[in-house]
C-alpha positions in Angstrom: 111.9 94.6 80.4 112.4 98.7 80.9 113.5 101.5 79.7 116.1 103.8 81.0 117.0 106.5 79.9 120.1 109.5 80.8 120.4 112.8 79.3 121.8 115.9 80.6 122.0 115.1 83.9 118.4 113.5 84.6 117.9 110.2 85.0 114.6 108.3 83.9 112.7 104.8 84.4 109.4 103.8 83.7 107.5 102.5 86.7 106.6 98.7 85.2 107.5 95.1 86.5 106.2 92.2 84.9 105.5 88.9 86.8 103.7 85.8 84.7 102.2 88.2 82.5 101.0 90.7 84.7 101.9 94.1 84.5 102.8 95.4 88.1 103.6 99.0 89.1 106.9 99.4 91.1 109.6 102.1 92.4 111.8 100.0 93.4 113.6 100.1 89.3 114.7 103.7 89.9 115.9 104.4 93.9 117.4 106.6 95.7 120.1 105.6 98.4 122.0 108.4 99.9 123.2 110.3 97.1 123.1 107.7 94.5 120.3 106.7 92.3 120.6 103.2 91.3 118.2 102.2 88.2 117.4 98.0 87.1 117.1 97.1 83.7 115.9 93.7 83.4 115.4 90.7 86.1 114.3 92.8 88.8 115.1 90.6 91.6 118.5 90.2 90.5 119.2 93.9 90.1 117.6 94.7 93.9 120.1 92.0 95.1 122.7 93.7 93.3 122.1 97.4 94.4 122.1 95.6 98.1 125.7 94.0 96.9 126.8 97.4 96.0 126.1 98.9 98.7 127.3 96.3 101.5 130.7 96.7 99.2 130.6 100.1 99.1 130.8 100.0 95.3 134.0 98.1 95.0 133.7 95.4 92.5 136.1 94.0 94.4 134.3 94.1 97.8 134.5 90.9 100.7 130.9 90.5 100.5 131.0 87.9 97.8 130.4 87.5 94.6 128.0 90.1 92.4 125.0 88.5 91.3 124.9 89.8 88.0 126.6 86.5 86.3 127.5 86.2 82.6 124.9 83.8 82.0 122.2 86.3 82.8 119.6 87.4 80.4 121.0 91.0 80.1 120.1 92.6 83.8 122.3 96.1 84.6 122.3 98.6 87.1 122.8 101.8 86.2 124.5 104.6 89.3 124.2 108.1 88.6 125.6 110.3 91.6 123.4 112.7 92.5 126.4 115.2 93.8 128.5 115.1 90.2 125.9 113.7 87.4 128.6 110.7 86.9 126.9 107.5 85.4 127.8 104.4 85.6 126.9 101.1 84.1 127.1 97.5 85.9 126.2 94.8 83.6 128.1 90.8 84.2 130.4 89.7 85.7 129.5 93.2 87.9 132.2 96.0 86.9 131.4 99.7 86.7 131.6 101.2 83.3 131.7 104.8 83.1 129.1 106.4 80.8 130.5 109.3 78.6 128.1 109.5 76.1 125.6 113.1 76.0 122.8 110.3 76.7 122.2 106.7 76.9 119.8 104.1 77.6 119.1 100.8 78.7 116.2 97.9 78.7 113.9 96.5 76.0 112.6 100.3 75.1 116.5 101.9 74.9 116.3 102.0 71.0 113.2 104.0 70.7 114.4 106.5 73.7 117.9 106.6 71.6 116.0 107.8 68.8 113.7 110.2 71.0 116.9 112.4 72.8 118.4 112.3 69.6 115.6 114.3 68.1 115.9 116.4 71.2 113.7 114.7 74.2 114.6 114.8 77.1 115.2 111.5 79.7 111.6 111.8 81.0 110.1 112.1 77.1 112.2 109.4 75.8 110.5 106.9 78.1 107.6 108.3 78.2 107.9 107.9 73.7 109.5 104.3 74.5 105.9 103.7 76.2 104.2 103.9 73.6 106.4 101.4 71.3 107.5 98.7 74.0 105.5 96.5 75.5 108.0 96.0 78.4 108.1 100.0 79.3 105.1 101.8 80.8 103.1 102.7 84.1 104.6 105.9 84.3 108.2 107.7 84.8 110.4 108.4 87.7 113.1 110.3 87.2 116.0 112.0 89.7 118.5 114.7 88.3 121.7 115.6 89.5 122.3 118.5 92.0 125.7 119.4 89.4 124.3 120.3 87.0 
């Protein structure tokens, strides 16, 4: 699936699809669009379409550009937003709301227990998905990370 991770103003995504099997090395789960970084956790495909929803809607759940794809009967695909100007974070997950993300870090995706457990012993985003690599099979190819000009 992926891993995820937030702390302290940094965002972080490993750099792995998977399609039939195969493990496939992408950008496209962590993006930047403007000032936003938008990061899928997930069905890929569906996430992409969503970030493309988002943005046509200018972030209103609300928006006249139809419905979000993320749908209740999906298997667990999110976006996650972070603005790049003010380190806010927010998580879209079905039927496609924004949820504000207080927490000192968080993550998302098959690997987001192990990367829990990493920044709580003190890694940072970037070292929690780099440790979730190395304990789920969903997570690896590499990191890409973005951190906020705020902070």
């Amino acid at each position: 699936m992926t891993t995820i991770a937030y702390k302290n103003g940094t965002i972080a995504a490993d750099r792995q699809a998977t399609d039939g099997g195969l493990r496939l090395e992408t950008d496209e789960k962590l993006t930047q669009r403007g000032d936003m970084v938008y990061a899928v956790a997930g069905v890929l495909a569906t996430g992409l379409m969503t970030v493309s929803w988002m943005l046509r809607n200018n972030h209103n759940p609300w928006g006249e550009e139809g419905e979000c794809p993320l749908k209740d009967d999906d298997d667990g695909t999110c976006v996650v937003t972070m603005d790049l100007r003010t380190g806010t974070v927010e998580v879209w997950e079905a039927p496609g709301y924004p949820m504000a993300v207080k927490d000192k870090f968080a993550a998302w995706g098959s690997g987001a227990p192990v990367a829990i457990g990493a920044m709580a012993a003190g890694a940072d985003a970037v070292e929690a998905v780099k440790i979730a690599s190395a304990w789920d099979e969903g997570t690896g190819l590499g990191v890409r990370a973005f951190t906020a000009w705020a902070e």
